[in-house]
C-alpha positions as CSV (number, residue, x, y, z in Angstrom):
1,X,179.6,67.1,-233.9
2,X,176.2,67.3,-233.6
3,X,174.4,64.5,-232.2
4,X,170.4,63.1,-234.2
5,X,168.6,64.1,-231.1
6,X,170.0,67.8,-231.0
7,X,169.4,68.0,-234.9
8,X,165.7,66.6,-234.3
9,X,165.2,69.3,-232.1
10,X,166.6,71.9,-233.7
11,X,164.5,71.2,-236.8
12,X,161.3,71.0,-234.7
13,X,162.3,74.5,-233.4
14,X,162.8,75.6,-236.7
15,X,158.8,74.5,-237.6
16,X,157.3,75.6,-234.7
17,X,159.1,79.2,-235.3
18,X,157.7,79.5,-238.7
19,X,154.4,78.7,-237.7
20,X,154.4,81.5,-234.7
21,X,155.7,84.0,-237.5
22,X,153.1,82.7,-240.1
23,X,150.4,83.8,-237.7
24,X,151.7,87.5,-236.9
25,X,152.9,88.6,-240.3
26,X,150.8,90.6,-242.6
27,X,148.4,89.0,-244.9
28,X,149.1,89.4,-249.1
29,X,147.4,91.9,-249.9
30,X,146.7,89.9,-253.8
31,X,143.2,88.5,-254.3
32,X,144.4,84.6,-253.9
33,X,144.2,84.7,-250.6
34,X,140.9,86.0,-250.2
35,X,139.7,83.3,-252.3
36,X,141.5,80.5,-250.5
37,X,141.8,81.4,-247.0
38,X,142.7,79.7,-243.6
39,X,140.6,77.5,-242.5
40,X,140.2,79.5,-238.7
41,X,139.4,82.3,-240.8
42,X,136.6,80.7,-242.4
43,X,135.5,79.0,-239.1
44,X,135.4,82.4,-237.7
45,X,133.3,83.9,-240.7
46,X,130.9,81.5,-240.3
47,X,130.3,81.9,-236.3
48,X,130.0,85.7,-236.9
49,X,127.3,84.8,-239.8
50,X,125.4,82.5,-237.6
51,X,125.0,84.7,-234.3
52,X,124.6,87.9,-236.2
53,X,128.2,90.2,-235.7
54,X,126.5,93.9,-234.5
55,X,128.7,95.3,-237.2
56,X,129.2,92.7,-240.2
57,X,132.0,93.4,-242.1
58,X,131.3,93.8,-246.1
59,X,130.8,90.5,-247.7
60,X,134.4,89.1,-249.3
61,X,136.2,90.5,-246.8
62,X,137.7,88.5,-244.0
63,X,138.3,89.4,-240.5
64,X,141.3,90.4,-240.2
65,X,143.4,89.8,-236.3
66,X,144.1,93.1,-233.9
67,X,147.9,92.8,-234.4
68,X,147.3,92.9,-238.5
69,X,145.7,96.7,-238.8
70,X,148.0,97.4,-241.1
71,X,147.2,94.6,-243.8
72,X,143.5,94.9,-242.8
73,X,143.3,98.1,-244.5
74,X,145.7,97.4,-247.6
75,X,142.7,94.3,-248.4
76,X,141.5,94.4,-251.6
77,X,137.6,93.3,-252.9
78,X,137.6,89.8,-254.0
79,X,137.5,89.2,-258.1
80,X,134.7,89.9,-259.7
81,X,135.1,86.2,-261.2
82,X,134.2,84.8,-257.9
83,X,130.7,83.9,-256.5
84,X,129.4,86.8,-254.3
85,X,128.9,85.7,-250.7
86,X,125.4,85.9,-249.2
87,X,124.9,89.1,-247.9
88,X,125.5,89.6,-243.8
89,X,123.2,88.6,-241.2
90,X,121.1,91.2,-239.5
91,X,122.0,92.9,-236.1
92,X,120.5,91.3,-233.1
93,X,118.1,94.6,-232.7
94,X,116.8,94.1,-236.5
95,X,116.5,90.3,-235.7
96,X,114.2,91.0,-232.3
97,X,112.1,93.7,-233.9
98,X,111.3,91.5,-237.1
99,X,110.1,89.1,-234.4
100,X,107.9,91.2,-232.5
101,X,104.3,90.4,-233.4
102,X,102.6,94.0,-234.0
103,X,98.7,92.0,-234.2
104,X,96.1,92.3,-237.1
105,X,95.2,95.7,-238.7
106,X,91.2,95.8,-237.9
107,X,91.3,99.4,-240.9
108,X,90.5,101.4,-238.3
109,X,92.2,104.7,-239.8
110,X,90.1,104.2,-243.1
111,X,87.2,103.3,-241.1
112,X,87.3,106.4,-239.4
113,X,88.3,109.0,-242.2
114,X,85.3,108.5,-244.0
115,X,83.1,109.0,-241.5
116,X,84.7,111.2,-239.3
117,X,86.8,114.9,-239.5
118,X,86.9,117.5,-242.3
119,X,89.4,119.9,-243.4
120,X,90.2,122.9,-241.2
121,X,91.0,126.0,-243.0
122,X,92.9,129.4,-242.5
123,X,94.6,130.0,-239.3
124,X,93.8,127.0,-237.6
125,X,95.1,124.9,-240.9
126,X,97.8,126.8,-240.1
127,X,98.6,126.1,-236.4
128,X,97.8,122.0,-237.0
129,X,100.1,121.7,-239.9
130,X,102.5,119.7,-237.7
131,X,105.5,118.1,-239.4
132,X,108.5,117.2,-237.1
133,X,110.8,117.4,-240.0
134,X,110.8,120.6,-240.8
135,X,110.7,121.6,-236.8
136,X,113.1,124.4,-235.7
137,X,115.0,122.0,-232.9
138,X,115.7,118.5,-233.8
139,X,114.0,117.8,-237.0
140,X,113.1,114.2,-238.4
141,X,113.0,113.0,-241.9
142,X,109.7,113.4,-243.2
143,X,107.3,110.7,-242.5
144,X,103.9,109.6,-244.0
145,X,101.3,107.1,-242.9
146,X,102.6,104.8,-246.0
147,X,105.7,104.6,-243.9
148,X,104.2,102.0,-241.2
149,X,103.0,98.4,-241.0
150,X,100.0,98.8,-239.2
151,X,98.9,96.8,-236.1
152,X,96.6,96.1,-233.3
153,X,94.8,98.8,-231.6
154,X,96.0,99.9,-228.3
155,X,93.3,102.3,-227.6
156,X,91.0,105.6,-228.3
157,X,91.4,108.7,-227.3
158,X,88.8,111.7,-227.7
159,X,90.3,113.0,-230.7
160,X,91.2,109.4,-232.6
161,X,92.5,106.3,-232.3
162,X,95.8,104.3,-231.1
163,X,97.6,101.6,-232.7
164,X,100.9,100.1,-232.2
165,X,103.0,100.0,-235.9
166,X,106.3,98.9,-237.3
167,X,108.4,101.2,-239.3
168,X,109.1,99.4,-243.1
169,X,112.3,100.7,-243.0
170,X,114.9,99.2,-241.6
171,X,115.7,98.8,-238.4
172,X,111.7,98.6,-238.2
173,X,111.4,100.0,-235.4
174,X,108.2,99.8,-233.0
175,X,105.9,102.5,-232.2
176,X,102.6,103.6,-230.9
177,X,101.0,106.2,-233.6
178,X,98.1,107.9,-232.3
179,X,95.9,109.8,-234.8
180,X,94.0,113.3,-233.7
181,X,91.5,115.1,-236.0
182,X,91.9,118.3,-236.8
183,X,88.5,119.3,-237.3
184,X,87.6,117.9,-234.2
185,X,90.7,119.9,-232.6
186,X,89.5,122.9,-233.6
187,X,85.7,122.5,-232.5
188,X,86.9,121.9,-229.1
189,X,88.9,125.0,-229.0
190,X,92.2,123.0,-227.9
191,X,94.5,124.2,-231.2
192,X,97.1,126.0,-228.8
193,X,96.5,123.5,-226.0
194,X,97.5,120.5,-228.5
195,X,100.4,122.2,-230.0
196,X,101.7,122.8,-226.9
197,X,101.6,119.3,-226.0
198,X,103.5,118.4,-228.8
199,X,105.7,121.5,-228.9
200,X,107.1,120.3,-224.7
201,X,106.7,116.2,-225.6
202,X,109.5,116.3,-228.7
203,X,111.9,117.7,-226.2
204,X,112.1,115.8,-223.1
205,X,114.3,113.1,-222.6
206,X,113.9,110.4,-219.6
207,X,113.5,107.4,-218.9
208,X,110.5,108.0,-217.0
209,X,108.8,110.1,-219.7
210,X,107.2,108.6,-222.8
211,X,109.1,109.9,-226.0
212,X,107.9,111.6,-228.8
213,X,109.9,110.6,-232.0
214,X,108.2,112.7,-235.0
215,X,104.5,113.8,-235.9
216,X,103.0,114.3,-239.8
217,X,100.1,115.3,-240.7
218,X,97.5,114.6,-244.3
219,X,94.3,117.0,-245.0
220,X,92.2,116.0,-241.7
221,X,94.3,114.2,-239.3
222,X,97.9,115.0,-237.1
223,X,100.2,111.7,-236.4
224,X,102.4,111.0,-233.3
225,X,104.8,108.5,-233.4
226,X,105.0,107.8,-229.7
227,X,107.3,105.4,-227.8
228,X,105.7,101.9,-227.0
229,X,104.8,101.4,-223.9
230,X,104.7,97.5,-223.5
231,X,103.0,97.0,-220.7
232,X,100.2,99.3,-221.0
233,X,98.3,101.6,-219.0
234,X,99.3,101.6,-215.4
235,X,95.4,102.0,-214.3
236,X,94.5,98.8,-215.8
237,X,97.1,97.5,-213.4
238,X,95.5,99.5,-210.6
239,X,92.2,98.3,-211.7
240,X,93.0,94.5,-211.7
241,X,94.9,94.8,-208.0
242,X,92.9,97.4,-206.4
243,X,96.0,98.6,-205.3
244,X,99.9,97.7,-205.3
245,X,102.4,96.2,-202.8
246,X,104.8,98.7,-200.5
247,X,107.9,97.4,-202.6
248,X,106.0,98.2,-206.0
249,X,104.5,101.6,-205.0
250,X,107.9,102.7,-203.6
251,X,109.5,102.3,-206.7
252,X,106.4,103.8,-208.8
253,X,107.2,106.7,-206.6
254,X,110.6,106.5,-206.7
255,X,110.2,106.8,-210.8
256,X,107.4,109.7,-210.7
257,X,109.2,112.2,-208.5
258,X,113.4,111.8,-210.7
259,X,111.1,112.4,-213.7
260,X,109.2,115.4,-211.9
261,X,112.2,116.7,-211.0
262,X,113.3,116.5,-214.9
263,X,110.3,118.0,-215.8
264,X,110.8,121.0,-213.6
265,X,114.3,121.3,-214.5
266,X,113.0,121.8,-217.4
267,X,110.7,124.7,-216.4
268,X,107.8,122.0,-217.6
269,X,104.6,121.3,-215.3
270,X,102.5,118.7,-216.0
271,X,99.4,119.5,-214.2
272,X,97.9,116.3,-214.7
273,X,99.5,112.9,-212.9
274,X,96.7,110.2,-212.1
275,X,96.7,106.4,-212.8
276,X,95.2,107.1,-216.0
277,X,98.0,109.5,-217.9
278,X,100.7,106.6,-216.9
279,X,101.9,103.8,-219.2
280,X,104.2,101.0,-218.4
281,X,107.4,100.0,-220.8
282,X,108.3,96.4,-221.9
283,X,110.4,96.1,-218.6
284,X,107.4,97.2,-216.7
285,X,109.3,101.1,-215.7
286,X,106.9,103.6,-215.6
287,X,106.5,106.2,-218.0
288,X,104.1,109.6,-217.8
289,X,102.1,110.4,-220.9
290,X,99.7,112.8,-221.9
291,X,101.0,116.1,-221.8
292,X,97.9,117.4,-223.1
293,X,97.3,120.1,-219.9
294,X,101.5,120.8,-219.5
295,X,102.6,123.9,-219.3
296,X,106.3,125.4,-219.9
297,X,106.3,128.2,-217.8
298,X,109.6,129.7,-217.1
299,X,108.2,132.2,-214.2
300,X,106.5,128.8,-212.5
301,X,103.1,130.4,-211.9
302,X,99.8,129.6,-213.5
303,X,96.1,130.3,-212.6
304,X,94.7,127.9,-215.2
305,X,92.1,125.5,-213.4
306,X,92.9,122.5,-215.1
307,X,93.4,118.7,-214.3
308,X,91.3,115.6,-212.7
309,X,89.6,116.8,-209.6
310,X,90.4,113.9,-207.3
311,X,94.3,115.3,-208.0
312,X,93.6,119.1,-207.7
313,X,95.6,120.8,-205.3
314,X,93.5,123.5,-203.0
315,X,95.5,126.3,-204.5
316,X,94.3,125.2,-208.2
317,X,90.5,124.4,-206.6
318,X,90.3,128.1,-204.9
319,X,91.5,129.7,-208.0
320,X,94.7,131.1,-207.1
321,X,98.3,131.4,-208.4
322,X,100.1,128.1,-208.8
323,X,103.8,126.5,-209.2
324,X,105.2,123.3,-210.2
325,X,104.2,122.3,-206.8
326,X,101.0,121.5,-207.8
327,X,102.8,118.1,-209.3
328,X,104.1,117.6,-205.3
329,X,100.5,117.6,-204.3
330,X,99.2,115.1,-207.1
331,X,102.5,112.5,-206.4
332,X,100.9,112.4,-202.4
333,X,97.5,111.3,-203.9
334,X,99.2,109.0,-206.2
335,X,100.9,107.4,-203.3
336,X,97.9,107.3,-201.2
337,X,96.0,105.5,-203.9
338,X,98.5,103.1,-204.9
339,X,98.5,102.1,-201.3
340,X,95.0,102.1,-200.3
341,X,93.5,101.8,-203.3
342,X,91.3,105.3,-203.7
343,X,92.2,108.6,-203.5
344,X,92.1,110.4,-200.2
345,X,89.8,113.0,-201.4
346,X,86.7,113.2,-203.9
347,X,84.1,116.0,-204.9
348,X,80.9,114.6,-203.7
349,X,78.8,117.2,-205.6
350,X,80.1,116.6,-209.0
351,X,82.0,118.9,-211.1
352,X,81.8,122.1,-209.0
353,X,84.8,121.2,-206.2
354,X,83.2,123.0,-203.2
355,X,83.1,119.9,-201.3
356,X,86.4,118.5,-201.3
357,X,87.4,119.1,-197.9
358,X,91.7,119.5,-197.1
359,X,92.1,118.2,-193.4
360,X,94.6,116.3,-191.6
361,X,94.0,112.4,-193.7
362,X,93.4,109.3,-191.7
363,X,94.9,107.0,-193.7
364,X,95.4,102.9,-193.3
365,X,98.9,104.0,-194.1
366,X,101.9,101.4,-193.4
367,X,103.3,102.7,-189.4
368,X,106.4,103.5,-190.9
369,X,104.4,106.0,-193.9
370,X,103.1,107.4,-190.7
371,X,105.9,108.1,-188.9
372,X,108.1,109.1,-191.3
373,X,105.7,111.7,-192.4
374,X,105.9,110.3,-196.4
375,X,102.5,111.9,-196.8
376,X,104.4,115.6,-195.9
377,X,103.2,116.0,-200.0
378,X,99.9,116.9,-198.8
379,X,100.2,119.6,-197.3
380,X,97.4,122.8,-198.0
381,X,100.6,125.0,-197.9
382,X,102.6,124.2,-201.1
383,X,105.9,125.9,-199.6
384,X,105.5,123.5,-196.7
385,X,105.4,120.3,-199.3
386,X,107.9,117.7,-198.9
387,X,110.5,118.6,-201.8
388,X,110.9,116.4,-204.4
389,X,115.1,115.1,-203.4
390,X,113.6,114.1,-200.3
391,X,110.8,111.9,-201.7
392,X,113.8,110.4,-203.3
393,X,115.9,110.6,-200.3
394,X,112.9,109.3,-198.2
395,X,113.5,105.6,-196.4
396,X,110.4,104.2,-197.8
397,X,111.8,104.6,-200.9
398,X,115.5,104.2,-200.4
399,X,114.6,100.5,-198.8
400,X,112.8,99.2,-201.8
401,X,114.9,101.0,-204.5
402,X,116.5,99.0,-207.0
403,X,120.5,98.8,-208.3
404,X,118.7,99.1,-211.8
405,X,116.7,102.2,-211.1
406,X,119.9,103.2,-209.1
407,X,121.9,103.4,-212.3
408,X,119.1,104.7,-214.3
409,X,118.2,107.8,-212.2
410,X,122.6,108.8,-212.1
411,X,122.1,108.7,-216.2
412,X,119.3,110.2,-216.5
């Protein structure tokens, strides 16, 4: 006979195993229990309401747990009788870019079209009729300028202005739309030049390379919605310091030759590093612009003089055949001036080049720079320039490398 004690505790064994196999049997599938509901359940809904769930599930329909996929998916929509729910929360990346504060429109794109451009006609209406959504390899959907929410300026260029936008759409994303004029294009004779740039930007990929993500165009002006760089132009930066720390020109460097070596992977030369054609993103990473003299050249050689004298290689300056190694020479003169402030040459006569002089270069150069023979990227014999894996492999640049450009470079 059964003692109370044992009978207490077989009841209380009894209660606690129907609650265990309340919470691991299927849900009803009938619409009174979406109206009801546990109270964890609505505990739950509202904590994924408040911090914004990255995928919010549709609104009526509760979360359901990973050992009930089965009832999850026999759910019905609630009644039409009951109250509709407010709808979900945004994602976290809707949330931040609603925040971000794009500045005060100044009309500069009005401004500008009535006094400035006209409308270009025949072929070269042809060649500047640049729309990214209808282009052969990755094509967008088709933008206009009614698209964007208009900012602050970020700058001019020779051909238009710079501001930084925010997409209407959702998830509003932030740009940099720069604005060329065709007429303006064509008067400088830079049609092909310009198409090109556009033509190489849209398909490179790095982290270390500003993005192109579309292009439009109206009667008198071409559009490119360009990645925001957040922290600017890198020359300012130069500018304001004079020049940079080891530690932050190592990793500058570090950045400049994995996204050469993209580049050239790519049969892409750029022709045109300096301070100047550098940008810096929101995390301060450096990113090269302005592909405006870039080349894709499959057989890697050009005789094109082209570029910013202080960075001209001798081989470009003498008028002979050039590679991708022109890029090898201009990262040396970028180091040296990130260092010491100045490039290590300058044409003292002006425009004409015959008095920049290519000589062994005394340089106030750290004593391991000089030892280690960094500045091997100067050299008047491009076959004898220090290739581009061992800039990367180079101590100077190993010792200040970061785990985060570590994993980024692997990706990339």
């Amino acid at each position: 006979m059964a003692t109370i004690g044992s009978v207490t505790r077989q009841i209380a064994a009894l209660e606690i195993s129907a609650k265990q196999n309340g919470a691991t049997r299927p849900q009803p599938t009938g619409t009174s229990h979406l109206k009801k509901g546990s109270q964890s359940n609505q505990n739950i809904q509202k904590l994924l309401s408040k911090f914004a769930q990255p995928n919010p599930l549709p609104s009526g329909i509760q979360k359901a747990s990973s050992t009930n996929t089965i009832a999850s998916k026999a759910v019905r929509p609630p009644s039409p009788t009951k109250p509709a729910n407010p709808p979900p929360a945004p994602t976290p990346q809707q949330t931040t870019q609603k925040k971000v504060d794009i500045g005060r429109y100044d009309g500069g794109f009005e401004i500008d079209n009535e006094t400035r451009g006209e409308k270009v006609h025949g072929e070269a209406a042809e060649h500047l009729a640049l729309d990214s959504s209808v282009a052969r390899y990755r094509p967008t959907r088709e933008w206009h300028l009614t698209d964007f929410d208009i900012g602050r300026p970020l700058g001019k260029g020779k051909f238009g202005r710079v501001y930084m936008v925010r997409t209407k759409a959702e998830p509003h994303y932030i740009l940099a739309l720069k604005c060329l004029y065709k007429s303006e294009i064509v008067a400088s004779r830079v049609e092909k030049q310009i198409r090109r740039e556009i033509e190489i930007q849209q398909n490179l990929r790095h982290p270390n390379v500003l993005r192109l993500y579309g292009y439009f165009h109206d009667e008198k002006r071409i559009f490119l919605m360009l990645e925001f760089a957040g922290k600017g132009e890198l020359y300012r930066q130069l500018t304001k310091h004079g020049c940079f720390t080891e530690k932050r020109s190592s990793r500058y460097i570090d950045q400049m030759a994995d996204a050469l070596i993209y580049l050239h992977g790519k049969h892409v030369i750029h022709r045109d590093i300096k301070p100047e054609n550098l940008l810096l993103g929101i995390n301060g990473e450096l990113k090269i612009g302005d592909f405006g003299w870039s080349v894709h050249a499959p057989g890697n050689r050009r005789t094109t003089l082209c570029g910013t004298l202080d960075y001209l290689p001798p081989e470009m300056v003498e008028g002979k055949e050039h590679s991708e190694k022109v890029d090898y020479w201009a990262l040396g003169v970028l180091t040296y001036e990130f260092i010491c402030g100045a490039p290590p040459f300058e044409d003292l006569r002006g425009h004409n080049g015959e008095c920049r002089i290519f000589s062994d270069i005394a340089v106030p150069l750290t004593i391991e720079l000089q030892r280690r023979n960094f500045l091997q990227l100067l050299q008047y014999d491009p076959e004898k320039r220090l290739p581009l894996t061992d800039v990367r492999k180079h101590p100077w640049i190993v010792k200040y490398r970061s785990k985060t450009s570590t994993a980024t470079a692997r990706a990339s």
